[in-house]
Backbone and ligand atoms as CSV (ligand in chain L), in Angstrom:
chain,resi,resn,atom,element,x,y,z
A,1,UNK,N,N,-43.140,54.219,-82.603
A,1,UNK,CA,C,-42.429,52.938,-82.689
A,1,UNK,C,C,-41.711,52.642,-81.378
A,2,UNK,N,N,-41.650,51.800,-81.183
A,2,UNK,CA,C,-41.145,50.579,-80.009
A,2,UNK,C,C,-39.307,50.884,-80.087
A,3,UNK,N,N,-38.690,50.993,-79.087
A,3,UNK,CA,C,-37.295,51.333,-79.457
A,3,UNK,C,C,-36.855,50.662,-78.351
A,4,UNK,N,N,-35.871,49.495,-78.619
A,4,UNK,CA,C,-35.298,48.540,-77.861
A,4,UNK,C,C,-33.311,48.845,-77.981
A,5,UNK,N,N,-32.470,48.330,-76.817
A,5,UNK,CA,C,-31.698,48.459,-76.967
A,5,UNK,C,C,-31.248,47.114,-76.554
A,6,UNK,N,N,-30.637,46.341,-77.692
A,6,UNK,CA,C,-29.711,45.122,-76.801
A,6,UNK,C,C,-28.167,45.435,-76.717
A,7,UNK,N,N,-27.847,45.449,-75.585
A,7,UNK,CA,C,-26.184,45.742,-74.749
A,7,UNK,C,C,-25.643,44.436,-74.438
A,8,UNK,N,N,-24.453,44.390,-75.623
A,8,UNK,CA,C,-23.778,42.950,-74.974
A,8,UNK,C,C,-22.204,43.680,-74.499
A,9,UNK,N,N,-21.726,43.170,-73.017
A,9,UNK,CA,C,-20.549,43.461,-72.599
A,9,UNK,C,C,-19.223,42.325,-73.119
A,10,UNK,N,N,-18.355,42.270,-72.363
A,10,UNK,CA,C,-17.422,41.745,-72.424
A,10,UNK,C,C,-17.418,40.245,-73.531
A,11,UNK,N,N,-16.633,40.462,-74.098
A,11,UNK,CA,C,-15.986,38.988,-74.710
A,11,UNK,C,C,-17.422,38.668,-75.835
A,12,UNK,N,N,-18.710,39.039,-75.938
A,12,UNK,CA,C,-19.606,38.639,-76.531
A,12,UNK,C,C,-19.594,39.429,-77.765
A,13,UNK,N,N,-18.460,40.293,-78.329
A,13,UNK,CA,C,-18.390,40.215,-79.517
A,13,UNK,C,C,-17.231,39.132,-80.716
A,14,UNK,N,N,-17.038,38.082,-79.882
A,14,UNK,CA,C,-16.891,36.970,-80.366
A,14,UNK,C,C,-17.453,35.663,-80.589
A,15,UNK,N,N,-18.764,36.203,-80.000
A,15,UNK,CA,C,-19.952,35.175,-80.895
A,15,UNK,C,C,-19.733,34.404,-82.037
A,16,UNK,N,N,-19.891,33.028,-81.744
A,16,UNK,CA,C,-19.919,32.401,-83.405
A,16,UNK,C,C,-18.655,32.030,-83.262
A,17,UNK,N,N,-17.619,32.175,-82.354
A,17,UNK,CA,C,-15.703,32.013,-82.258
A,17,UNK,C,C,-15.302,31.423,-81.091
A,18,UNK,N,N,-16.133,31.915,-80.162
A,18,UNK,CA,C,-15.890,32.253,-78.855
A,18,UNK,C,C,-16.164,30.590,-78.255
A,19,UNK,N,N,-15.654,29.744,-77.719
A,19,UNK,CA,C,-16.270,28.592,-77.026
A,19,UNK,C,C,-17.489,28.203,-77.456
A,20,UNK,N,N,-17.652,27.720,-79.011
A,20,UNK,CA,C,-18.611,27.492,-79.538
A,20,UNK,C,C,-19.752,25.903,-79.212
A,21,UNK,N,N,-18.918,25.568,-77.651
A,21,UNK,CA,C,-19.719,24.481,-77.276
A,21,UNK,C,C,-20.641,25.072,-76.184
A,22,UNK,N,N,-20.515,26.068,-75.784
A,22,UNK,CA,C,-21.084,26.887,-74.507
A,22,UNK,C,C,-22.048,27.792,-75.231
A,23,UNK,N,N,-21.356,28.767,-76.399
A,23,UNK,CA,C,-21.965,29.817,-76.790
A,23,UNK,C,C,-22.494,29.661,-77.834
A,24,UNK,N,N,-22.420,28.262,-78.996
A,24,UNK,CA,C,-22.996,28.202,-80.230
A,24,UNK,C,C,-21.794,28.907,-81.164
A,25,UNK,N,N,-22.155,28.345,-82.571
A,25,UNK,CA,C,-20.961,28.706,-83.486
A,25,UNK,C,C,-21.681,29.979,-84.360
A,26,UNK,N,N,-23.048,30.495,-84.055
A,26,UNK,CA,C,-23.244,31.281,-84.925
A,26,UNK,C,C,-23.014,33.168,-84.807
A,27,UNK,N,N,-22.750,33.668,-85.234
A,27,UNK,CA,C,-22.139,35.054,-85.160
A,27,UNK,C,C,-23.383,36.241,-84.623
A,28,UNK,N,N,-23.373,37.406,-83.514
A,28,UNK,CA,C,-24.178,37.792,-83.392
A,28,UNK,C,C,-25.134,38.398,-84.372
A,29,UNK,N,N,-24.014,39.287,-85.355
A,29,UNK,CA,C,-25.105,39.984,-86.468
A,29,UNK,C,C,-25.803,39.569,-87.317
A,30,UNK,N,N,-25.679,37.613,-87.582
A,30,UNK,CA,C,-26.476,37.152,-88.110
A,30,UNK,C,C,-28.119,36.944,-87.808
A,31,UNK,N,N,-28.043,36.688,-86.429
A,31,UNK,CA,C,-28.765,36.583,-85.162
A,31,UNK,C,C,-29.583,37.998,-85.415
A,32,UNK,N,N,-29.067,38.824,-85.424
A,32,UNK,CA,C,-29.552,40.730,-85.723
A,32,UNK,C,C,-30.223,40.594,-85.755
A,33,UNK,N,N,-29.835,40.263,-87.424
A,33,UNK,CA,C,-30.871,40.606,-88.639
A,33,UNK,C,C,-31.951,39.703,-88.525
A,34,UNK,N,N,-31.591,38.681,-88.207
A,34,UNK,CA,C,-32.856,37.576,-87.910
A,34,UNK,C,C,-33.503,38.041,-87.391
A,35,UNK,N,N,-33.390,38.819,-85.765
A,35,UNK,CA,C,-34.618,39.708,-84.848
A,35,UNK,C,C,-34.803,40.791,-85.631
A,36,UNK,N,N,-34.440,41.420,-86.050
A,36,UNK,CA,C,-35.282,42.493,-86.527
A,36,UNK,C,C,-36.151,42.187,-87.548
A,37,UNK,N,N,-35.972,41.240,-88.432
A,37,UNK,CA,C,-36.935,40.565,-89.235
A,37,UNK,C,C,-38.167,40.021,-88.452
A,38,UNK,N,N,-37.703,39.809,-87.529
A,38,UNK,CA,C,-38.924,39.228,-86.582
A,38,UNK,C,C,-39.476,40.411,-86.156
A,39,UNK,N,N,-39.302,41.213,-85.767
A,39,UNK,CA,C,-39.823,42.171,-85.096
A,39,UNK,C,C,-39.560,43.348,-85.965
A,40,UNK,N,N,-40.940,43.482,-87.155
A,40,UNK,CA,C,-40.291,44.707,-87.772
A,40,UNK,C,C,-40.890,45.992,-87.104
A,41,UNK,N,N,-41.776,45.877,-86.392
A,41,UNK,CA,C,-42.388,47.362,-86.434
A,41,UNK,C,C,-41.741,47.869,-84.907
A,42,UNK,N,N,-40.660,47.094,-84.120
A,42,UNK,CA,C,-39.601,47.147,-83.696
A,42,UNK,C,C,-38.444,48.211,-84.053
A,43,UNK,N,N,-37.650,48.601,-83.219
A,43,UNK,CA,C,-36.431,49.538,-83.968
A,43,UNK,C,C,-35.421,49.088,-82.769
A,44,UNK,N,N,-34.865,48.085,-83.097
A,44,UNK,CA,C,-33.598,47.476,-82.030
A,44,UNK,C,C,-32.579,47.751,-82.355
A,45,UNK,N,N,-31.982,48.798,-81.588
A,45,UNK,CA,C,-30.402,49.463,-81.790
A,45,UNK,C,C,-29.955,47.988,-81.140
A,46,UNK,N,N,-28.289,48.063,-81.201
A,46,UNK,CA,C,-27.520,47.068,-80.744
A,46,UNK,C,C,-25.803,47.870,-80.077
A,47,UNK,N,N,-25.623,47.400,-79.490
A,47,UNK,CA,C,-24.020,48.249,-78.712
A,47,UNK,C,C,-23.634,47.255,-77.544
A,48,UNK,N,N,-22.048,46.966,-78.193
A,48,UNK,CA,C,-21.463,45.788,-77.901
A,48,UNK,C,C,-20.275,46.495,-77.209
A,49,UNK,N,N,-19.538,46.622,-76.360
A,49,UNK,CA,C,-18.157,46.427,-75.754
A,49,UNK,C,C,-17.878,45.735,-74.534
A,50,UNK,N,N,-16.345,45.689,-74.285
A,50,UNK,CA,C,-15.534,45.005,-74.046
A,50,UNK,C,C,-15.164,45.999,-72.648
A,51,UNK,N,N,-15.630,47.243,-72.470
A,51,UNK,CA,C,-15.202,48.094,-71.206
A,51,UNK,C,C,-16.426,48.817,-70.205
A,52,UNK,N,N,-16.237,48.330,-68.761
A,52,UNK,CA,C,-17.554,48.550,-68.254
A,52,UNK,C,C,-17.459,50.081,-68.236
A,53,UNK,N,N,-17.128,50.681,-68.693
A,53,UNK,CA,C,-17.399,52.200,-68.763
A,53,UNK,C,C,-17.891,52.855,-69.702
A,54,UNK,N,N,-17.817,52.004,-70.572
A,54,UNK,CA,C,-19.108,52.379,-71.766
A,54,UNK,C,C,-20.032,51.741,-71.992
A,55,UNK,N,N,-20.385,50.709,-71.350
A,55,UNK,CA,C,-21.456,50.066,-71.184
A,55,UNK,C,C,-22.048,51.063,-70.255
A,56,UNK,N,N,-21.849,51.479,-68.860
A,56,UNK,CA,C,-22.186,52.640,-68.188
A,56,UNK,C,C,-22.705,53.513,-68.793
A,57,UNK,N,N,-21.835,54.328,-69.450
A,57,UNK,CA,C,-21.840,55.179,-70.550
A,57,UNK,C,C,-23.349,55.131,-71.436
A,58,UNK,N,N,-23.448,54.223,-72.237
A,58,UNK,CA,C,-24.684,53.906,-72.950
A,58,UNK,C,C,-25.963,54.179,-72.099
A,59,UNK,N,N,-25.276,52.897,-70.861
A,59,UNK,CA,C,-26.833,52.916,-70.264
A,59,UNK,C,C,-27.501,54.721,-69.719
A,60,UNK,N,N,-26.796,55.196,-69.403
A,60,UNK,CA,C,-26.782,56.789,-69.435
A,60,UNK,C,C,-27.376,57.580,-70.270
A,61,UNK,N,N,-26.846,57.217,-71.114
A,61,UNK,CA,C,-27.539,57.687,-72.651
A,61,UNK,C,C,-29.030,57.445,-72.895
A,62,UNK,N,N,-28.728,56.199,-73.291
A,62,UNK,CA,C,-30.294,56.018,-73.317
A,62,UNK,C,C,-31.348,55.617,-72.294
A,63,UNK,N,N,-31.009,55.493,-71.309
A,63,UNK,CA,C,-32.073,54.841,-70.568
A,63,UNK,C,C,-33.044,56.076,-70.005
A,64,UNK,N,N,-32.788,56.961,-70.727
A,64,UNK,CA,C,-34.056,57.753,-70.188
A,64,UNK,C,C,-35.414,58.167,-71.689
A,65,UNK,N,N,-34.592,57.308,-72.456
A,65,UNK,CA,C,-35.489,57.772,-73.801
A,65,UNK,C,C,-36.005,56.870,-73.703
A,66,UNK,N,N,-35.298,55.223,-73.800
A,66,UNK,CA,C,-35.671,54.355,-74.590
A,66,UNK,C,C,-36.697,53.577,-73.816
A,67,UNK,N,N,-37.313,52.521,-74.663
A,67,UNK,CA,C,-38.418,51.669,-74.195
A,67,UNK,C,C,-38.468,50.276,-73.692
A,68,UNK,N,N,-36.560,49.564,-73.450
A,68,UNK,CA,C,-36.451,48.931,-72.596
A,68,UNK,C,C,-35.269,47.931,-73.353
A,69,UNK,N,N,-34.487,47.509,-72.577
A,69,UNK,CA,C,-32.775,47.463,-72.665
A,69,UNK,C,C,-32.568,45.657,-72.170
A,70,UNK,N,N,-32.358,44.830,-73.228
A,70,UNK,CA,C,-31.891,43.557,-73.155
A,70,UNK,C,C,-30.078,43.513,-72.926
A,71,UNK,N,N,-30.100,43.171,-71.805
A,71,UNK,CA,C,-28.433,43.346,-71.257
A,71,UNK,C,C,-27.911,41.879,-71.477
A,72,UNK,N,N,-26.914,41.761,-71.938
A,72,UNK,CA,C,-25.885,40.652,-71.446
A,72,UNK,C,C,-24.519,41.329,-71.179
A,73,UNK,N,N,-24.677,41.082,-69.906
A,73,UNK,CA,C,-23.098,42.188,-69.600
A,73,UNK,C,C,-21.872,41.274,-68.956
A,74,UNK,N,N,-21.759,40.115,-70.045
A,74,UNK,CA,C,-20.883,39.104,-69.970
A,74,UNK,C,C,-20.524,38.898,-68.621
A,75,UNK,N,N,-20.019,38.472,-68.014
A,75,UNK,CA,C,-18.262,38.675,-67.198
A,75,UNK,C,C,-18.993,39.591,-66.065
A,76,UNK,N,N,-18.766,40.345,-66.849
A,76,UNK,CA,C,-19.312,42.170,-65.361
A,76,UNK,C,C,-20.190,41.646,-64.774
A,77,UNK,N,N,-21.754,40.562,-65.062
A,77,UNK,CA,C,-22.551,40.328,-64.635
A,77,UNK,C,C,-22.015,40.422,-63.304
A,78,UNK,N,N,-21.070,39.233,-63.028
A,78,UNK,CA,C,-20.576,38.507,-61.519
A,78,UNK,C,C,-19.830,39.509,-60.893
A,79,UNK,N,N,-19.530,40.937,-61.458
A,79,UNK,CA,C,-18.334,41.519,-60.543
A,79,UNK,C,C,-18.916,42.940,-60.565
A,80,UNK,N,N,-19.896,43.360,-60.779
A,80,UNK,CA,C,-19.938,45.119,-61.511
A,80,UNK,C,C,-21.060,45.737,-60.610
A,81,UNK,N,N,-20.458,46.386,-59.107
A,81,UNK,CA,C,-21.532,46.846,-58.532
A,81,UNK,C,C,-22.063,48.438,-59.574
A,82,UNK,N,N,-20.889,48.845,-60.260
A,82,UNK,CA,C,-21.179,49.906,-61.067
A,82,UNK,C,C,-22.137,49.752,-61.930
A,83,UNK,N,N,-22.337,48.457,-62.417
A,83,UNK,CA,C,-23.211,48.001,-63.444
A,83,UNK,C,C,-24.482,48.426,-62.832
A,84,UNK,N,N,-24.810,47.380,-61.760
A,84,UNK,CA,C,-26.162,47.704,-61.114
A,84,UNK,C,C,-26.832,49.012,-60.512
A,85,UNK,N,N,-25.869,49.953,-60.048
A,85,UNK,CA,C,-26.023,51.324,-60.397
A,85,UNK,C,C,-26.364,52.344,-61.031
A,86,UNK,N,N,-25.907,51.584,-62.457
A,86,UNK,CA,C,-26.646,52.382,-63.343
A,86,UNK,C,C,-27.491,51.654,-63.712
A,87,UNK,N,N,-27.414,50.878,-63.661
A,87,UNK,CA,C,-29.233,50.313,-64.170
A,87,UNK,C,C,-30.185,50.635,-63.347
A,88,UNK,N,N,-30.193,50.663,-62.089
A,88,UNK,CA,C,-30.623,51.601,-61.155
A,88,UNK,C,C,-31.019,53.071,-61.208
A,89,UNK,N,N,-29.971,54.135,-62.001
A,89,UNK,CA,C,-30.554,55.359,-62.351
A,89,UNK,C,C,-30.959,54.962,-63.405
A,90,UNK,N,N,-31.553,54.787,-64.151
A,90,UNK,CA,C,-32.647,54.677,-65.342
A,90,UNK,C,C,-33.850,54.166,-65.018
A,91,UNK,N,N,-34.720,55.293,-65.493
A,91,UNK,CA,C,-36.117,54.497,-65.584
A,91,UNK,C,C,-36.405,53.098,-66.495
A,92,UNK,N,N,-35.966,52.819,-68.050
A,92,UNK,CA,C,-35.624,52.102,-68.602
A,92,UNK,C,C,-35.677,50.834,-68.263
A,93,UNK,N,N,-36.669,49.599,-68.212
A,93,UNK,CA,C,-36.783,48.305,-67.896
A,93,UNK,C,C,-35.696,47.703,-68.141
A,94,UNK,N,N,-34.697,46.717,-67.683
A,94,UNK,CA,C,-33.912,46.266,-68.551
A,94,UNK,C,C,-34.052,44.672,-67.993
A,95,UNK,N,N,-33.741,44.011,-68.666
A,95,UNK,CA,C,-33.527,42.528,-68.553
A,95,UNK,C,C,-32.592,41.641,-68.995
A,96,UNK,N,N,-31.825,41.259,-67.955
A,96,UNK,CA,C,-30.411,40.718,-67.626
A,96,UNK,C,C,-31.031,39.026,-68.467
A,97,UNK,N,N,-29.800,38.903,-69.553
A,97,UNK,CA,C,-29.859,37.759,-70.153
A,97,UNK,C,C,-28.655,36.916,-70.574
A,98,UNK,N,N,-28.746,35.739,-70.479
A,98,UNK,CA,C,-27.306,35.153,-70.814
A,98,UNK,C,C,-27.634,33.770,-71.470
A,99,UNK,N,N,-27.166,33.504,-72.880
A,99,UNK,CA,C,-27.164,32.587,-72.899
A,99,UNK,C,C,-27.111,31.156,-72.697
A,100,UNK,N,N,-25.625,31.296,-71.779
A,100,UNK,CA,C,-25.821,29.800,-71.338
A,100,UNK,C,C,-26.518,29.906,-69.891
A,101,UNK,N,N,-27.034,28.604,-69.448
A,101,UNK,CA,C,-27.261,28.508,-68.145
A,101,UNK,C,C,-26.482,28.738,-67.140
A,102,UNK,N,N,-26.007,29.820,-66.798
A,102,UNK,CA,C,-25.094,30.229,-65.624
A,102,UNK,C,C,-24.772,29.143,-64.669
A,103,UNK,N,N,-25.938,28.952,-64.231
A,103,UNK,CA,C,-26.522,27.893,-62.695
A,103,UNK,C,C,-25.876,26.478,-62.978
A,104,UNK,N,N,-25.666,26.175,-63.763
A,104,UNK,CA,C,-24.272,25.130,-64.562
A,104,UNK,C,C,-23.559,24.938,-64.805
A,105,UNK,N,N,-22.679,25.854,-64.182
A,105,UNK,CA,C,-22.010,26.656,-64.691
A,105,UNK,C,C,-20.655,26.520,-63.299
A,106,UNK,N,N,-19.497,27.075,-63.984
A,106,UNK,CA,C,-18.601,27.160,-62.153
A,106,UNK,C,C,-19.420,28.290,-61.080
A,107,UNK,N,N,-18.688,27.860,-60.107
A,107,UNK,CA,C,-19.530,28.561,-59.119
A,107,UNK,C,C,-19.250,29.793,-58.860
A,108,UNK,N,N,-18.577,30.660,-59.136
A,108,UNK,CA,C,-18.246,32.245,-59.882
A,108,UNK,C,C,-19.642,32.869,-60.375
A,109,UNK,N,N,-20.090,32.004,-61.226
A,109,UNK,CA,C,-21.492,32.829,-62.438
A,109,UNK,C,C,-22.772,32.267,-61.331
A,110,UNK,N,N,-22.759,31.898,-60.620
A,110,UNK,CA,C,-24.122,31.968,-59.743
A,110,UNK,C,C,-24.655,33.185,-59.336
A,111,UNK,N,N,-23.488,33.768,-59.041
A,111,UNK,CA,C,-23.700,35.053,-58.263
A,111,UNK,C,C,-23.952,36.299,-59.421
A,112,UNK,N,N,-24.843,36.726,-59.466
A,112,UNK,CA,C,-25.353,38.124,-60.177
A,112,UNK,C,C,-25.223,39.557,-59.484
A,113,UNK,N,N,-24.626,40.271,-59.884
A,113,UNK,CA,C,-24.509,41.510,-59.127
A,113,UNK,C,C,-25.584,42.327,-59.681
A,114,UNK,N,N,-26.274,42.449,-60.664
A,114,UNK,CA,C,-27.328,42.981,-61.508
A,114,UNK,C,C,-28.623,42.798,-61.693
A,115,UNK,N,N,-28.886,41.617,-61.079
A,115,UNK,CA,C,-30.148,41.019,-61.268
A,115,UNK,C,C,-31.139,41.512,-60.258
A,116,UNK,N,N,-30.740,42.096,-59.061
A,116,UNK,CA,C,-31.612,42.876,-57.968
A,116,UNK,C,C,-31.709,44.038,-58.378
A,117,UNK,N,N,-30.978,44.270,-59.737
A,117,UNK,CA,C,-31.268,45.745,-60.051
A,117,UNK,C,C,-32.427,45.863,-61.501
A,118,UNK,N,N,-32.458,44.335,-62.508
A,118,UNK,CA,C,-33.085,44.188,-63.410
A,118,UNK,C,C,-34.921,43.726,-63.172
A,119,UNK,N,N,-34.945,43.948,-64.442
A,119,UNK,CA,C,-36.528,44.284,-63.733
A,119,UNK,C,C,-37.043,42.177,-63.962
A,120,UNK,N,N,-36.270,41.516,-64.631
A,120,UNK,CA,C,-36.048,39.979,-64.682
A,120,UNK,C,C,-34.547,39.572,-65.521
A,121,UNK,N,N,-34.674,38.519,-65.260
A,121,UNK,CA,C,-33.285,37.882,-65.887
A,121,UNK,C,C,-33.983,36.488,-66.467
A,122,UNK,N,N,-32.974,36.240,-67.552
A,122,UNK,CA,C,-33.923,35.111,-68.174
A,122,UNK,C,C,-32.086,34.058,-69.363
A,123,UNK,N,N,-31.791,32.966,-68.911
A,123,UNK,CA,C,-30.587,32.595,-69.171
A,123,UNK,C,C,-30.748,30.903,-69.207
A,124,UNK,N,N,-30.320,30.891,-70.238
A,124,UNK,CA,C,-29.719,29.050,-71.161
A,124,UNK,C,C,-30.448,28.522,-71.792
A,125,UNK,N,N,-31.278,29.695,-72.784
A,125,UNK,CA,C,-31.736,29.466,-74.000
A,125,UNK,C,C,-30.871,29.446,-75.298
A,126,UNK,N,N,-29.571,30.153,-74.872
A,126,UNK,CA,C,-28.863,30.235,-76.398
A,126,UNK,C,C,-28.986,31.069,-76.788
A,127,UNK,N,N,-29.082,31.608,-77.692
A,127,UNK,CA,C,-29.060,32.664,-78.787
A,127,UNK,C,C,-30.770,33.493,-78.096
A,128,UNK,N,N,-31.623,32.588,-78.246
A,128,UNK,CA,C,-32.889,32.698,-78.180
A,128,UNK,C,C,-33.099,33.661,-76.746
A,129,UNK,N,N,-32.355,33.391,-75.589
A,129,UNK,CA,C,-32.601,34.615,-74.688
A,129,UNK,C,C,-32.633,35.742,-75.024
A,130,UNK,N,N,-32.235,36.213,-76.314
A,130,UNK,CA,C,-32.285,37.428,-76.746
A,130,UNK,C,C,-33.965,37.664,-77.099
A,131,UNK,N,N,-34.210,37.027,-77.673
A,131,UNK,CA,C,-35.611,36.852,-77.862
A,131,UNK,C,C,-36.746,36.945,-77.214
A,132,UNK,N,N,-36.504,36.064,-76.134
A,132,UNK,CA,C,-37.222,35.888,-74.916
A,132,UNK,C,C,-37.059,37.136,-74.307
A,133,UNK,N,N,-36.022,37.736,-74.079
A,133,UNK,CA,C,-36.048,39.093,-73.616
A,133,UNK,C,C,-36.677,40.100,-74.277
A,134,UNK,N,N,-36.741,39.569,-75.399
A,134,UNK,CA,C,-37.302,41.331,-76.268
A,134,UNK,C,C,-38.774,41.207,-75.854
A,135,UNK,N,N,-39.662,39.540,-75.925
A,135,UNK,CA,C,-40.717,39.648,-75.573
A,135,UNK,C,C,-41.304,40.028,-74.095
A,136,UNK,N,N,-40.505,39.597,-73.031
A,136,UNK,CA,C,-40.575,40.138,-72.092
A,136,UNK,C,C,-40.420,41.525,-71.706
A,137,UNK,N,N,-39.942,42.870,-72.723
A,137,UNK,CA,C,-40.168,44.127,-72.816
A,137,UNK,C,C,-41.727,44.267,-73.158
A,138,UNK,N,N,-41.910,43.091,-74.472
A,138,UNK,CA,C,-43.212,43.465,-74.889
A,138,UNK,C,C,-44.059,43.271,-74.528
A,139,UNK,N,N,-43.693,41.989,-73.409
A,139,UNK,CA,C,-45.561,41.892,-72.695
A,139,UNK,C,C,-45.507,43.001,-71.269
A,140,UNK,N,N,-43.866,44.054,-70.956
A,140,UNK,CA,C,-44.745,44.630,-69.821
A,140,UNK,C,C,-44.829,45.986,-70.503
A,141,UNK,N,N,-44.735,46.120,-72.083
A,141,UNK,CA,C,-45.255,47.317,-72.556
A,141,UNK,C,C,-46.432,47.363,-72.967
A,142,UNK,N,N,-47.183,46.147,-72.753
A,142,UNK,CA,C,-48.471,45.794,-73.416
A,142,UNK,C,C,-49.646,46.149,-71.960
A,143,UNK,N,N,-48.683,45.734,-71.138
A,143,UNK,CA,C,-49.483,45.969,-69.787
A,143,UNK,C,C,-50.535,46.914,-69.536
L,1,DQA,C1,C,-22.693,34.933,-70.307
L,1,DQA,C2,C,-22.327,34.147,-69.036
L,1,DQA,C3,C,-21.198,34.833,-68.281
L,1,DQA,O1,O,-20.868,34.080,-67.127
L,1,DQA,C4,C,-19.976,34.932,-69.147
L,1,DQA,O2,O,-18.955,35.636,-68.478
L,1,DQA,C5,C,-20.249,35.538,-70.487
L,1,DQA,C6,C,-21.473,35.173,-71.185
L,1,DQA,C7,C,-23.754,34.186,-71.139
L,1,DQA,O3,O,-24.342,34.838,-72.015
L,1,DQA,O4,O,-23.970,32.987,-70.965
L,1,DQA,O5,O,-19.442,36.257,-71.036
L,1,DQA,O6,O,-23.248,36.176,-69.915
């Protein structure tokens, strides 16, 4: 089986609360269950915080097992050379995603500190970048 990890950082476990004109009013774990329904023969862990040191942490963990890592690493995106570092030691594909359109964004979120380290980035689909990302694991595991 296929073993995916989606990592959301900072502030994105207030999904569904959070600036619901930017981020949508619906809650992540509803969203979950929806992907994993979509993708059953899938096994998508999920791990959410608020501190770039366990986001670190994780990526550590798994990125040498797993079969490829949908990031939204809120906030840190724009500031976290640590971030890109470790995404860097892992073999682990990962793909930098963000809901809203950054690029629309103030001029702070243009700048990606992670994205020269991700294997693509894909952002201002909504909810649905999550999606788009999982398939983009699956078409370069299909490769
Ligand atoms: C975000 C965009 C970031 O700029 C912001 O700090 C977030 C969420 C997004 O998913 O659109 O927390 O990554």
């Amino acid at each position: 089986m296929t073993r995916i990890l989606i990592l959301n950082g900072p502030n994105l476990n207030l999904l569904g609360r959070r600036e619901p004109g930017v981020y949508g009013s619906r809650g992540f774990d509803d969203y979950l269950e929806e992907l994993r329904h979509l993708y059953p023969t899938l096994q998508i862990d999920y791990y959410q915080s608020n501190h770039e040191g366990s986001l670190i942490d994780k990526l550590h963990e798994v990125g040498f097992d797993i079969d490829g890592i949908v990031l939204n690493a809120g906030a840190y995106t724009h500031t976290s050379v640590a971030l890109h570092d470790a995404i860097r030691a892992i073999p682990a594909p990962v793909i930098e995603v963000h809901i809203s359109n950054v690029h629309q964004r103030e001029e702070f979120r243009h700048h990606s500190c992670i994205s020269a380290a991700c294997r693509g980035v894909i952002c201002g689909f909504g909810l649905d970048s999550y999606r788009l990302g999982v398939e983009a694991l699956r078409a370069l595991s299909d490769r």
